[in-house]
C-alpha positions in Angstrom: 101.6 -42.7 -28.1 98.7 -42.1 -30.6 98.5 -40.7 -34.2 95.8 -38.9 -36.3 96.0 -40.8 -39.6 94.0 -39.8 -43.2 92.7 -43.0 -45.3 89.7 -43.1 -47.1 88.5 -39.6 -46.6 88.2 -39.6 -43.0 90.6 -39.1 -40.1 91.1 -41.8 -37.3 92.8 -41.3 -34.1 95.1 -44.6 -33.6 97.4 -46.2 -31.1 99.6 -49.1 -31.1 97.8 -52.5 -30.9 94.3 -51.5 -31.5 92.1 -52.4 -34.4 89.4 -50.4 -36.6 87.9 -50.4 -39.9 88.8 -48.5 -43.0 87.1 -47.9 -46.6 88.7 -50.8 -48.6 91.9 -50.8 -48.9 94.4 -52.6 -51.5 96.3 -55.9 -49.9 95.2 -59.2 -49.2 94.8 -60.5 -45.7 98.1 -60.4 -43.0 100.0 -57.8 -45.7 101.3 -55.0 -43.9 100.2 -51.6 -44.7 102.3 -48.5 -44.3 100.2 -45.1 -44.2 101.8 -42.4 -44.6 98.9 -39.4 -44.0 99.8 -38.8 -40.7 98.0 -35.7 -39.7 99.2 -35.3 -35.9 101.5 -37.4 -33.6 101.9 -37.2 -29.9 104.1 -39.5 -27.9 102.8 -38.3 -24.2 104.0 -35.2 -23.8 105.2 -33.5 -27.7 102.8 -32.9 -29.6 103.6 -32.2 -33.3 101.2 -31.0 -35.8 101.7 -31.3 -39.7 101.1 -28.7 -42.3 99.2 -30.6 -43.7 101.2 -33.7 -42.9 103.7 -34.4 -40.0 107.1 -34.6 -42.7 108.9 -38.6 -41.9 106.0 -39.9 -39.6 104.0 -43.2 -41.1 101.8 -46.1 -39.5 102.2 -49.6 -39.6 99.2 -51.5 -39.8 98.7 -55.1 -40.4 95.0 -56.3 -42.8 92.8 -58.3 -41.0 90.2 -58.9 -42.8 88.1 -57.3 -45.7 84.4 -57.4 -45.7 80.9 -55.3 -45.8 79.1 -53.2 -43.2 75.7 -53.0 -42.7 72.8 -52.4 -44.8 71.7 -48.8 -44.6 68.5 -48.5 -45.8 67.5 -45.3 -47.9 63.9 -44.5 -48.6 62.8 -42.0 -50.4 58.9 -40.6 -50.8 57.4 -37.4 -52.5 54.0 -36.9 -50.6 50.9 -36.9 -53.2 53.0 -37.8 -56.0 53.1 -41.4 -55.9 56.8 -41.7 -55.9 58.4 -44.1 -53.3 61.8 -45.6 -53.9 63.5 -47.8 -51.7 67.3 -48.5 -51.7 69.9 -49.8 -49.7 73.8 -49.9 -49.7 76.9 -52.0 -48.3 79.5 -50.5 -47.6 83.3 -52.9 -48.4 85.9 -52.4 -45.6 89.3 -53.2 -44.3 89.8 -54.2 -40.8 93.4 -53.2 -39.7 95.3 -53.9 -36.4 97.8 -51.1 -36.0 101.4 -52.4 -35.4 103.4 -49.5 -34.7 103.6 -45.2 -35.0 107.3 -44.0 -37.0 108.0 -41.0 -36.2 
C-alpha cells in the first residue's frame, strides 16, 4: 500500500514504515503527525485518485528529528563588470517515519 502525499509544496510517494525528509514542519520530536493532502492512494490493486484530494484518506507519520540540509552554494558573476557574489543557503527539515496510510 503506498500514498502520494502534499507537504511543503512538493509531493512524496510514501509507504508504511519508511522514512523521508520534509520542509520543516511544526511538532517537536516523537509527536505524531497526521497529513491530510493525500493526493493518490493505492492498496495493491485499487487505485483511487483525488480531485484534487482523495475525500477521508490521511497519513500517519511520526517526527524524527528536525535539522538542516546541505549547503548549496550560489555564485553569481556578470563577466566585465566586476560583479561577483557569492551565497549559500541551508535548508531546515523534518525527518518523518511513516506509521500508517487511512483510507
Amino acid at each position: 500500500m503506498y500514498a502520494v502525499i502534499k507537504t511543503g509544496g512538493k509531493q512524496y510517494r510514501v509507504a508504511a514504515g519508511e522514512k523521508l525528509k520534509v520542509e520543516q514542519l511544526a511538532g517537536e520530536v516523537g509527536a505524531a503527525v497526521t497529513i491530510g493532502d493525500v493526493l493518490l492512494v493505492s492498496d495493491g490493486e485499487a487505485l483511487r485518485v483525488g480531485a484534487p484530494r482523495v475525500t477521508g484518506a490521511s497519513v500517519t507519520a511520526t517526527v524524527l528529528a528536525h535539522g538542516r540540509g546541505d549547503k548549496i552554494g550560489i555564485f553569481k558573476m556578470r563577466r566585465r563588470k566586476h560583479y561577483r557574489k557569492n551565497q549559500g543557503h541551508r535548508q531546515n527539515y523534518t525527518e518523518l517515519r511513516i506509521d500508517s496510510i487511512n483510507g
